[in-house]
MIMI-674575 format. One line per 4 residues: number of its first residue (from 1); their letters; for each residue x, y, z of N, C-alpha, C. Coordinates in Angstrom, 1 decimal, padded with zeros to 4 digits. Last residue first. Example, Ala and Ser with C-alpha at 12.3 -4.5 7.8 and 13.67 -1.06 7.14 Angstrom:
<rs>
2> sa> 012.8:-002.2:007.1:013.7:-001.1:007.1:012.9:000.0:007.9 ~ 013.2:-005.7:007.8:012.3:-004.5:007.8:013.2:-003.3:007.8
</rs>
This chain:
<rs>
211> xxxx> -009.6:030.5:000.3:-009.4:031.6:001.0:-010.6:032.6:000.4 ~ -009.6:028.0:-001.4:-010.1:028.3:000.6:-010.5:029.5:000.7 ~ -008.9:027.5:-004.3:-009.8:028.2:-003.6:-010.5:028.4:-002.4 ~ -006.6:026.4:-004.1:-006.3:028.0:-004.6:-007.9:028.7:-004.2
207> xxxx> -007.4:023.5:-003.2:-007.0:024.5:-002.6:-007.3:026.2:-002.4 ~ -010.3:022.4:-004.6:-009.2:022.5:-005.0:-008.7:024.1:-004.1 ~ -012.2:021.3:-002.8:-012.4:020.9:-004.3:-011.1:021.1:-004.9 ~ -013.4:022.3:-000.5:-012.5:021.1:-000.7:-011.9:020.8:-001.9
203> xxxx> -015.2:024.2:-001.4:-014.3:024.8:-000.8:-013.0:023.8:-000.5 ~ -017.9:024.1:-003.8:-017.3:022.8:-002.9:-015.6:023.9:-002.7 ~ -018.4:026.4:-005.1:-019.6:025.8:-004.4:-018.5:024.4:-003.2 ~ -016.3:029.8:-005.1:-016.5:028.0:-005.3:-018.0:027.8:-004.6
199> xxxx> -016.3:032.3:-004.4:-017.5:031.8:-005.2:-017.6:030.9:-005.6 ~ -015.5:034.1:-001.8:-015.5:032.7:-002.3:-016.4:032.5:-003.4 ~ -014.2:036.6:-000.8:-015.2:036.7:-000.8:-014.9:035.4:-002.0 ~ -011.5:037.2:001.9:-011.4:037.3:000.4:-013.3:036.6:000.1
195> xxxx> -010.0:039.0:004.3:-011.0:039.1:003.9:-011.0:038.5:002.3 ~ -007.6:037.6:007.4:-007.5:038.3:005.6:-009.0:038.0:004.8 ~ -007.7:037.2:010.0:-008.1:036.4:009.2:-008.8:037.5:008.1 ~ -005.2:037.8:013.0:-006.4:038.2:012.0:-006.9:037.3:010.3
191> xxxx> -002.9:036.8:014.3:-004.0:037.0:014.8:-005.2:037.4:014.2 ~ -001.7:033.5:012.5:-001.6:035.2:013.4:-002.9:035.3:013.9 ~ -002.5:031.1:011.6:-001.3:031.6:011.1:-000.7:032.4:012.0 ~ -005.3:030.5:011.3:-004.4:029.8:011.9:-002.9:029.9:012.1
187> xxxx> -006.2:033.2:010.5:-006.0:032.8:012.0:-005.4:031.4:012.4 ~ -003.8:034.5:008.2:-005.2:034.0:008.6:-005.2:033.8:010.4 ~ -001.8:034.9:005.6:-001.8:035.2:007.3:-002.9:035.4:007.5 ~ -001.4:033.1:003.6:000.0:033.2:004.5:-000.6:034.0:006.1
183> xxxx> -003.3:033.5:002.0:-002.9:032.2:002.5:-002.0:032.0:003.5 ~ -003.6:036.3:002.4:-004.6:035.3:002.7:-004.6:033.8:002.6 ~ -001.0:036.9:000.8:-001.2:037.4:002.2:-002.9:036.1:002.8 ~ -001.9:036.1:-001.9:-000.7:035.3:-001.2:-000.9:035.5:000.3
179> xxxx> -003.8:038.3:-002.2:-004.1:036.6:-002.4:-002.8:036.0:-001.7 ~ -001.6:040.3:-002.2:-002.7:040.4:-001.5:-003.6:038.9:-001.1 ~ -000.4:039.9:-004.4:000.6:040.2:-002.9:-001.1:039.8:-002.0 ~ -002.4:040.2:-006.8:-001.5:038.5:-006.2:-000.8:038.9:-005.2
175> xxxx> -002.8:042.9:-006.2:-004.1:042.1:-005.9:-003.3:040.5:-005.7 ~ -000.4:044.0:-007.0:-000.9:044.4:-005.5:-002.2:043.3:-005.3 ~ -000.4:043.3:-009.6:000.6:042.5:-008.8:000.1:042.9:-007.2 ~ -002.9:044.9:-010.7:-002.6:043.0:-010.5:-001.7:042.7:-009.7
171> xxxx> -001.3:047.5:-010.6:-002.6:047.0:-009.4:-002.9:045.3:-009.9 ~ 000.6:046.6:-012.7:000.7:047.3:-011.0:-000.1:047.0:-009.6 ~ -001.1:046.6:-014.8:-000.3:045.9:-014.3:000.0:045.9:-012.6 ~ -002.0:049.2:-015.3:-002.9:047.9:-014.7:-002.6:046.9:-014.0
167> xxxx> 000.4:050.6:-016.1:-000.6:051.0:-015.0:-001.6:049.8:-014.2 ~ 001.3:049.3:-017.9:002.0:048.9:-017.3:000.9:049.5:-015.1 ~ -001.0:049.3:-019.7:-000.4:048.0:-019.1:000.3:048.6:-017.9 ~ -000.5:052.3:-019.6:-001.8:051.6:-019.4:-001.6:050.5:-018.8
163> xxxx> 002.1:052.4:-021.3:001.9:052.9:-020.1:001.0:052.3:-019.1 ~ 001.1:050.8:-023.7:002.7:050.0:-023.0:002.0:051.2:-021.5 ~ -000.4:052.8:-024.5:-001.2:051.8:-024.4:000.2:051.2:-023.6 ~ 001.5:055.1:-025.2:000.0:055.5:-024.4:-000.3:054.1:-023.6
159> xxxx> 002.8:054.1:-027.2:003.3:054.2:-025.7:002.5:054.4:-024.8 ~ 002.6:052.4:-029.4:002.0:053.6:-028.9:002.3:053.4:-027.4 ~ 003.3:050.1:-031.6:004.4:051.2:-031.1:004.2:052.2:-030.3 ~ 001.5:048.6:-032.4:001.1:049.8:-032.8:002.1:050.8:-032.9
155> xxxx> 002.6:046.6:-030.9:001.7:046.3:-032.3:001.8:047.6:-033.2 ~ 002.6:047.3:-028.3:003.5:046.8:-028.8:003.7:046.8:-030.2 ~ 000.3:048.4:-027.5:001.2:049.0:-027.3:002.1:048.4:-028.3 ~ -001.5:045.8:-027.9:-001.3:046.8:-028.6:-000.4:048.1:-028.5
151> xxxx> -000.3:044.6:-026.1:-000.2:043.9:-027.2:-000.6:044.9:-028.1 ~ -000.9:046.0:-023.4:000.3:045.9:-023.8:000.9:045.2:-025.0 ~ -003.8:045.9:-023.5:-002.8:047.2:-023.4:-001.5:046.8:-024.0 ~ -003.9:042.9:-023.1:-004.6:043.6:-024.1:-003.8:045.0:-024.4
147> xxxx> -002.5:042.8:-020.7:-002.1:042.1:-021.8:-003.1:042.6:-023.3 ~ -004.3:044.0:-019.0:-003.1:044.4:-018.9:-002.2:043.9:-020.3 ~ -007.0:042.7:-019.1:-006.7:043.9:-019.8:-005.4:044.0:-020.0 ~ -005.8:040.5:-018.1:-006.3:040.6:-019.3:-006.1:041.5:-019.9
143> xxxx> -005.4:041.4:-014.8:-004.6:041.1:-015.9:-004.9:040.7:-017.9 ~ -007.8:041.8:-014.8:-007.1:042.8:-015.2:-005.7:042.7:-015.3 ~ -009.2:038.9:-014.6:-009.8:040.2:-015.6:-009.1:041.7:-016.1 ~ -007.7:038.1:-012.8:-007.2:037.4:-014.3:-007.8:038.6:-015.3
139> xxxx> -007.9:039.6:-010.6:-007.0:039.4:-010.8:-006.9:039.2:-012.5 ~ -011.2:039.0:-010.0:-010.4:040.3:-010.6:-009.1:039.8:-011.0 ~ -010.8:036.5:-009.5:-011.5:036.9:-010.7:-010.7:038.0:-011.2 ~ -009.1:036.4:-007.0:-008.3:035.7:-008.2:-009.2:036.3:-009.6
135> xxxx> -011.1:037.7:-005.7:-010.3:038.3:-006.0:-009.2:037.7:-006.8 ~ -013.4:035.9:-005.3:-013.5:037.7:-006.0:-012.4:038.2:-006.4 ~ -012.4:032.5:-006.3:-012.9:034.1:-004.9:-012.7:035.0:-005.8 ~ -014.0:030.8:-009.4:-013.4:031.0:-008.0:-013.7:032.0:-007.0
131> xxxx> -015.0:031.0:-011.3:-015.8:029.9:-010.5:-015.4:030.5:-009.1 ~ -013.8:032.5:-012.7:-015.0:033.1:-012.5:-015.6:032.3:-011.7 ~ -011.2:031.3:-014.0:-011.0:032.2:-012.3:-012.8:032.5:-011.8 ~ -012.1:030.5:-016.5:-012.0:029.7:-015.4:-011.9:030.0:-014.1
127> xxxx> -011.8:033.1:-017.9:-012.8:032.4:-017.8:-013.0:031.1:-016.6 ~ -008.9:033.1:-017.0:-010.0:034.4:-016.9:-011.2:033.8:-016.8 ~ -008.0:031.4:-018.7:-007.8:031.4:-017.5:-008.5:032.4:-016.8 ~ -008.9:032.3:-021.4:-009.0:031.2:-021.0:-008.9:031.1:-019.5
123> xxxx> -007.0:034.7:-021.4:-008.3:035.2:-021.2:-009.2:033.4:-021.0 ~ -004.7:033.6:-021.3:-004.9:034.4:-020.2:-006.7:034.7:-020.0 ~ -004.4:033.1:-024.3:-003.7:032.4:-023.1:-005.1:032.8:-021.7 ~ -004.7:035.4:-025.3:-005.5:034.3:-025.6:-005.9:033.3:-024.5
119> xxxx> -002.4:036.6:-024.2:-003.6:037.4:-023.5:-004.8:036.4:-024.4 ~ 000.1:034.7:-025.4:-000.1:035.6:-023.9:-001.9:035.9:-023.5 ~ -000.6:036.0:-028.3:-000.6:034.7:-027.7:-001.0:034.6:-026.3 ~ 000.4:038.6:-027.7:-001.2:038.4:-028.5:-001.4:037.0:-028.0
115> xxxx> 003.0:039.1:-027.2:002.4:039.0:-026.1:000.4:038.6:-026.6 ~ 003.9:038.1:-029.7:004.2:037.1:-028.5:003.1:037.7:-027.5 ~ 002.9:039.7:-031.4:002.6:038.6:-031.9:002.6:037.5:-030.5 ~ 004.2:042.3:-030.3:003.1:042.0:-030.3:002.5:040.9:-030.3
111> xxxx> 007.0:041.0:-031.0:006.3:041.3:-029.6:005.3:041.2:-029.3 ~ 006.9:041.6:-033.9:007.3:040.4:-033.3:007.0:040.2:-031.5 ~ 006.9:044.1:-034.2:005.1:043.3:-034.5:005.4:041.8:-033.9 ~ 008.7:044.9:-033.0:007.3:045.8:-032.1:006.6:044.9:-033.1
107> xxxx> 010.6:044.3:-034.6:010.7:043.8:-033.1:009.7:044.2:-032.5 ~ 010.3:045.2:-037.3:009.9:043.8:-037.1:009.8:043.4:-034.8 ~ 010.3:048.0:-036.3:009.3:047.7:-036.9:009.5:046.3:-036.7 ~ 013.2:048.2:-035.8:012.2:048.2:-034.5:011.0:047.8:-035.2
103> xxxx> 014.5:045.8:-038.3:014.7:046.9:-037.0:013.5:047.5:-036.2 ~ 014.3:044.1:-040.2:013.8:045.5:-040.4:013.8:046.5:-039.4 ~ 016.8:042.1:-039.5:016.1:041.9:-040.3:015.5:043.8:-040.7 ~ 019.0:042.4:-038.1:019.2:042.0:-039.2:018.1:041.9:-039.9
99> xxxx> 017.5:042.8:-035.5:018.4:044.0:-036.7:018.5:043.4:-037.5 ~ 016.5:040.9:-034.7:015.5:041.7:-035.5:015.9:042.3:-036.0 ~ 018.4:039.1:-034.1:018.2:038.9:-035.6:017.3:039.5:-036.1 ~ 019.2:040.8:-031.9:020.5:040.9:-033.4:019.7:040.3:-034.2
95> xxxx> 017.4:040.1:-029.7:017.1:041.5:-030.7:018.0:041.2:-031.8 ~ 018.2:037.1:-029.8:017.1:037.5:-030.2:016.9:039.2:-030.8 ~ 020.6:035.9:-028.6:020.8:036.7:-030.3:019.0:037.1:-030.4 ~ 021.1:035.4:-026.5:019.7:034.6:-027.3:020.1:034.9:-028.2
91> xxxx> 022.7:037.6:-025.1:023.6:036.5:-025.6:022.5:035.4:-026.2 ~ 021.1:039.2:-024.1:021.4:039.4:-025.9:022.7:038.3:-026.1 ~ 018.5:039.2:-023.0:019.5:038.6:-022.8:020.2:038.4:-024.2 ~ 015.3:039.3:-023.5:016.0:040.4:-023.0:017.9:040.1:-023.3
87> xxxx> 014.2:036.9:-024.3:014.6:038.0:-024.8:015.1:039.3:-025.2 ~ 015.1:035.3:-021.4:015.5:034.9:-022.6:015.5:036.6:-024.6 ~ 012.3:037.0:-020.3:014.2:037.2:-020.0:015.1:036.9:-020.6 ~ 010.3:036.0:-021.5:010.8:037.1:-021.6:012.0:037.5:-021.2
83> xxxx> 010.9:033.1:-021.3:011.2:033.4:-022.0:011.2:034.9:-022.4 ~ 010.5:033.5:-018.0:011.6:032.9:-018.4:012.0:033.3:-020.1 ~ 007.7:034.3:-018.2:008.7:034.8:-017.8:009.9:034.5:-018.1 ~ 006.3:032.0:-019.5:006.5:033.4:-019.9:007.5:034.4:-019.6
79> xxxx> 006.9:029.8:-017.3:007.4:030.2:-018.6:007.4:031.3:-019.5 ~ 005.5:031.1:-015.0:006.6:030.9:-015.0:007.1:030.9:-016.4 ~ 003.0:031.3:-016.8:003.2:032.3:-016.1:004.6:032.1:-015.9 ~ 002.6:027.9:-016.6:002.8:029.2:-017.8:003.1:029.8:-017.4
75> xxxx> 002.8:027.6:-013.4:003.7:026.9:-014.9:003.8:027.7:-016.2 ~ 000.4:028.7:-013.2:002.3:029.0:-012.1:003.0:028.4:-013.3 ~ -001.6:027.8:-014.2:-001.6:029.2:-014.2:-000.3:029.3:-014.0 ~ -001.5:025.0:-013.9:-001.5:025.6:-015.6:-001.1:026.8:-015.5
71> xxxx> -001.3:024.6:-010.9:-000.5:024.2:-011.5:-000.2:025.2:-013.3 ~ -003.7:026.2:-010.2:-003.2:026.5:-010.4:-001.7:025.9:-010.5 ~ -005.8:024.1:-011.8:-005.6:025.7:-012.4:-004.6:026.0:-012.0 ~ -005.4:021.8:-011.1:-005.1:022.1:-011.8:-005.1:023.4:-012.7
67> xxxx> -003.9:019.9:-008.1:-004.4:021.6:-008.3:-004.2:022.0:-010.3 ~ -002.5:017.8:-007.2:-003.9:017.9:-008.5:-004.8:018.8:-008.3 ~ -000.2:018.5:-006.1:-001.6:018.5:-005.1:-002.7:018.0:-006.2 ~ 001.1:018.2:-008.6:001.3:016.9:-007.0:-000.2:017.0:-006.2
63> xxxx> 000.8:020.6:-009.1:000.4:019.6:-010.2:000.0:018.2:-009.1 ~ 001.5:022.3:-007.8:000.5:022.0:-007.6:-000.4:021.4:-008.4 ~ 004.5:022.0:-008.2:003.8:021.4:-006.4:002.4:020.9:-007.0 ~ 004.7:023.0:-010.3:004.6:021.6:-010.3:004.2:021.0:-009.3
59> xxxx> 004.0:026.0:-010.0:003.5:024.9:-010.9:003.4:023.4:-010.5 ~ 006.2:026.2:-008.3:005.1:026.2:-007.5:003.8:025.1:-009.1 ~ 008.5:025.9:-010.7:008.3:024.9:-009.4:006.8:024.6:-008.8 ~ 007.7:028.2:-012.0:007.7:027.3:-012.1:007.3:026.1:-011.4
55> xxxx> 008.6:030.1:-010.2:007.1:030.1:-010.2:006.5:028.7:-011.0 ~ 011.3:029.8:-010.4:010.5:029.4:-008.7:008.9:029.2:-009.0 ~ 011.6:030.5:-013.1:011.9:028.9:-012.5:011.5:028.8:-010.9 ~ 010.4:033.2:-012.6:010.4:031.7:-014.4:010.5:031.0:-013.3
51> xxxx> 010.2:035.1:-010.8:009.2:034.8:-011.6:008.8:033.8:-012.5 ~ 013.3:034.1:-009.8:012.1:034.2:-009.1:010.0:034.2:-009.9 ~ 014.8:034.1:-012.6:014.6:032.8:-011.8:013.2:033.2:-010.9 ~ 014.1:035.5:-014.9:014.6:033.9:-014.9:014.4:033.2:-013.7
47> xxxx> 013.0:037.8:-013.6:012.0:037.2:-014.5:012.2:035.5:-014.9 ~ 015.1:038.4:-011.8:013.7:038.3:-011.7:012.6:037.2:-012.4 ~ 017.0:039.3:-013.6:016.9:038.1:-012.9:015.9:037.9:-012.0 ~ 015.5:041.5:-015.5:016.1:039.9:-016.2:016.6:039.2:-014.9
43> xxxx> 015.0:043.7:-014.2:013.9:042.3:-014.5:014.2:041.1:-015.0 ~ 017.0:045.5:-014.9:016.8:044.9:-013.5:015.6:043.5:-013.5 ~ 016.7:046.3:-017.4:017.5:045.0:-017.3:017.2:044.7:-015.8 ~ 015.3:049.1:-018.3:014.4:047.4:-017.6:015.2:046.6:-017.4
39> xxxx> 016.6:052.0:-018.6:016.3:050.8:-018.8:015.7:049.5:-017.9 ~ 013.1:054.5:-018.8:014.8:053.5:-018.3:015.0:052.3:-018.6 ~ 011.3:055.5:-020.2:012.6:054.9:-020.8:013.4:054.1:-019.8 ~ 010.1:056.3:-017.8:009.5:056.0:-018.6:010.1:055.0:-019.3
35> xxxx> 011.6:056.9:-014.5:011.3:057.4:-016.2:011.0:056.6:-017.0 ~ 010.1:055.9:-012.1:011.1:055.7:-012.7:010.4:056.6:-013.7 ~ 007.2:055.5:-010.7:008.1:055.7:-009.6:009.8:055.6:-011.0 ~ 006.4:054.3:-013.1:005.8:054.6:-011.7:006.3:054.7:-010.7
31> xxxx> 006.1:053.5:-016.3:007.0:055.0:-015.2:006.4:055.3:-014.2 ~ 005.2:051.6:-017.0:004.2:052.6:-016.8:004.5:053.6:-016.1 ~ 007.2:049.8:-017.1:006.1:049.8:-018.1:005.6:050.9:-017.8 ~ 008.0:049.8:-014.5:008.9:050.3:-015.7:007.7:050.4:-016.7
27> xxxx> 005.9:049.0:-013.2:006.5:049.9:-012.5:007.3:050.7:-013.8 ~ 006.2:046.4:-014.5:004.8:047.1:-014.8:005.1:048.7:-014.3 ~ 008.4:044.9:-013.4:007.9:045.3:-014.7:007.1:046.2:-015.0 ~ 007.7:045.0:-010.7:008.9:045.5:-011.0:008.7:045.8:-012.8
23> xxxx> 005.5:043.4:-011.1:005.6:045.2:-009.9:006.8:045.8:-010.3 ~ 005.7:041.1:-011.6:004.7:041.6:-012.5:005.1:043.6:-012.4 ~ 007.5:039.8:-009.9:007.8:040.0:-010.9:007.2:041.5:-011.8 ~ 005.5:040.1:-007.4:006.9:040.7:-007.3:007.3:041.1:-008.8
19> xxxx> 003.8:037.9:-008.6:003.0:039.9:-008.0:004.4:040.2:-007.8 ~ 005.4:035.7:-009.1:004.5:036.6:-010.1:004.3:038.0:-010.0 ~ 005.9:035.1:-006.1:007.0:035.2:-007.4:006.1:036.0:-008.7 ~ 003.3:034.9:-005.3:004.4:036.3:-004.7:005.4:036.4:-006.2
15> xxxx> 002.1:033.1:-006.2:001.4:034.3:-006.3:002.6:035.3:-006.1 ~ 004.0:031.1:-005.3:003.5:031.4:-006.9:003.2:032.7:-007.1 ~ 003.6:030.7:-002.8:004.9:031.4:-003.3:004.8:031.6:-004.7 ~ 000.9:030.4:-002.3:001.3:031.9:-002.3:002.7:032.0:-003.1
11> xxxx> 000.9:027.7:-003.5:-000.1:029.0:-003.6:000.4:030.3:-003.2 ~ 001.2:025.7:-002.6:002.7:026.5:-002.9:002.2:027.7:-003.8 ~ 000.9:024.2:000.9:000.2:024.7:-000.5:001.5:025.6:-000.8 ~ 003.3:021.1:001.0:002.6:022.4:002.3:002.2:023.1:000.5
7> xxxx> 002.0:018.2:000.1:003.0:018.8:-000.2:002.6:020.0:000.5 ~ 002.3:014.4:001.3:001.8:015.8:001.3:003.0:016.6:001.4 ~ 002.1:011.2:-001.3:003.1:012.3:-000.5:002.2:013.3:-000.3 ~ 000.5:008.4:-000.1:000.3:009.9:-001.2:001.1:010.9:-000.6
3> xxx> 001.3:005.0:000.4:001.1:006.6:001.2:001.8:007.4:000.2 ~ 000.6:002.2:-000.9:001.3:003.2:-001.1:000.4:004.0:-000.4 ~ 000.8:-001.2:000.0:000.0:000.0:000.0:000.9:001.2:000.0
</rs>
């Protein structure tokens, strides 16, 4: 007879590696506290490890738990990141072969094209958060938007819309800090029990939705 390994929930550390990632991007995206332009390299180890390969991981925990949203959710989301850093990182040769090709014009429709996938992605997962608490909903609905903003930002070249994202963004990563906080500090935890509003029917069904 086999005993089913237990794994502790890896629900927040997903949420954090993401809402951390998302804050430091989106902050640059949307000059929030920075100039507009600056450069972004601070996100490339971010994005590789704490955002790609921890958020990763939390993926796989909660593949073990047969959490499968948020296994799909931490897992992509980890990959995206990873390969946005991979883009960044000019030892990929990825910007050299947009020079070689038509220069910012092919690298703003080639972006677009990546993050247009992304917000397909996302809006799928959006539709699935609607079962869940009020505030994973929110979360995926504006992160949608945020990927909508930012794919046409990209598409178009219009900075208005890259801003937007990066504005929306912001408040998604403060709503995944906040989901993470309600797993991490409750009453069995501390002394207060973090407000989140449930719209599962069965609360056993799958962790990411207790809180």
């Amino acid at each position: 007879m086999f005993t089913k390994l237990r794994f502790a929930d890896p629900t927040p550390l997903g949420l954090c590696a993401f809402g951390l990632t998302t804050l430091v991007l989106s902050m640059h995206n949307g000059g929030i506290g920075i100039p507009r332009n600056a450069p972004n390299n601070v996100i490339v180890g971010l994005a590789m490890f704490y955002g790609g390969f921890v958020q990763i991981l939390a993926g796989m925990w909660e593949f073990a738990n047969e959490t499968t949203f948020g296994a799909t959710a931490f897992a992509s989301y980890g990959a995206f990141w990873m390969s946005y850093a991979v883009i960044l990182i000019p030892g990929f040769g990825v910007a050299a072969g947009w020079e070689a090709g038509n220069g910012g014009a092919t690298a703003a429709h080639s972006i677009g094209i990546y993050l247009l996938g992304w917000t397909i992605f996302t809006f799928i997962m959006m539709v699935a958060s609607f079962r869940m608490h009020l505030m994973m909903a929110l979360l995926f609905v504006l992160l949608e938007i945020t990927y909508i903003m930012l794919t046409i930002g990209a598409w178009r070249s219009n900075e208005s819309f890259t801003v937007a994202g990066g504005i929306i963004g912001f408040i998604v990563s403060l709503i995944a800090f906040y989901i993470a906080a309600t797993h991490l500090i409750n009453k069995r935890t501390g002394f207060i029990d973090m407000y989140n509003i449930d719209f599962s029917q069965k609360k056993d069904e799958n962790h990411i939705l207790e809180m």
